[in-house]
C-alpha positions as CSV (number, residue, x, y, z in Angstrom):
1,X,-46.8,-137.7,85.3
2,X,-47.8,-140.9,87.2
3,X,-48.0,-144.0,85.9
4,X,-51.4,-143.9,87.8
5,X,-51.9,-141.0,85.8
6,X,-51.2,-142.1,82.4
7,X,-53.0,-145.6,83.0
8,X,-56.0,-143.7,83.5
9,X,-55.3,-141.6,80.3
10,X,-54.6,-144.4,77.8
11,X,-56.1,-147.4,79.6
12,X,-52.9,-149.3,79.5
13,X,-49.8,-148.6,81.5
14,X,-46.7,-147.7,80.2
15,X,-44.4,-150.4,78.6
16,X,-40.4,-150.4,79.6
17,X,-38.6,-149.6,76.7
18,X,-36.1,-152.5,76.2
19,X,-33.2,-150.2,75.0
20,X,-33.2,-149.0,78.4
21,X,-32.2,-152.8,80.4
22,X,-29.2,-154.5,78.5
23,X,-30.5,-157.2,80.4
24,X,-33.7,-157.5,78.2
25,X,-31.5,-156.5,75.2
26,X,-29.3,-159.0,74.1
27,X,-27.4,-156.0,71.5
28,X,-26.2,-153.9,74.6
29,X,-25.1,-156.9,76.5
30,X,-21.5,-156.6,77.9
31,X,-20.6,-159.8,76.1
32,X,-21.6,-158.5,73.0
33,X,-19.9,-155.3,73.5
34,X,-16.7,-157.1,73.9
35,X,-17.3,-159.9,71.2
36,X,-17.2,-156.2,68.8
37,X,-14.9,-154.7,70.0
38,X,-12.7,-157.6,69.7
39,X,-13.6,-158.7,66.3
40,X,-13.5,-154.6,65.2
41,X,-9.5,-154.3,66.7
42,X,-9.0,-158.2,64.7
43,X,-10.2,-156.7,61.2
44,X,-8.3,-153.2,61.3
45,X,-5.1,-155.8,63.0
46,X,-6.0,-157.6,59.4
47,X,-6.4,-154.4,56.8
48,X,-3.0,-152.8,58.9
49,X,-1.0,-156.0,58.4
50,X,-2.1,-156.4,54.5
51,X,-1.6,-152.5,53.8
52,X,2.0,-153.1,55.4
53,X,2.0,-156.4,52.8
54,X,1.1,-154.9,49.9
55,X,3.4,-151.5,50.4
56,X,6.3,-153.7,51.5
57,X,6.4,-156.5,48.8
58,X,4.3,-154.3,45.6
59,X,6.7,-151.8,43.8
60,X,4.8,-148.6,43.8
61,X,4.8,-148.3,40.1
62,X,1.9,-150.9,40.2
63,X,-0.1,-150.0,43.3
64,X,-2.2,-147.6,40.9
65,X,-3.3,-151.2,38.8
66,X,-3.5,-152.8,41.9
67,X,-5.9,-150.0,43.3
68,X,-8.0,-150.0,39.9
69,X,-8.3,-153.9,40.3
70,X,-9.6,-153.9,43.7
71,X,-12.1,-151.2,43.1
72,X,-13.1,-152.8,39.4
73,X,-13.7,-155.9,41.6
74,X,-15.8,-154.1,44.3
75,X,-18.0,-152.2,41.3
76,X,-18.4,-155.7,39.5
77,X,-19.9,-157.6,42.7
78,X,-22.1,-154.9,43.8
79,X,-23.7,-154.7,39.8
80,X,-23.7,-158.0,38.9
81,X,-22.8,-160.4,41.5
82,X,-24.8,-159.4,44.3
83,X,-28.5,-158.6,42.7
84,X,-28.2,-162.4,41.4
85,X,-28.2,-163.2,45.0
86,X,-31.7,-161.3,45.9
87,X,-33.9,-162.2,42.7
């Protein structure tokens, strides 16, 4: 179909989708691609190097706690810390 075609149709012509031109879409930029990329490998660098920590220096008697801690922590901030943020 023409764009002819579909101007007559709908009375307006087709608009470009902006997903399409990473030009006109900051997201898809190359920049941006790399800034994620980069930050992405810096994190799992981070969780690798503090899993290698915490096996290393943690006898493995008290990585169960440790596990229970973390996930008591995580449980506690998504119930009580974090809906005092949105109301």
């Amino acid at each position: 179909m023409s764009t002819a075609s579909v101007t007559a149709q709908t009375g307006t012509a087709p608009q470009p989708n902006p997903l399409e031109n990473p030009r006109e879409n900051p997201a898809l930029s190359p920049a941006l691609r790399v800034t994620r990329v980069v930050l992405i490998g810096l994190g799992l660098a981070g969780l690798a190097w503090g899993a290698y920590v915490l096996l290393d220096t943690v006898k493995p008697a008290r990585i169960p706690g440790i596990a229970l801690w973390m996930g008591a922590a995580i449980v506690l901030h998504d119930a009580v810390i974090s809906p005092l943020v949105f109301f």
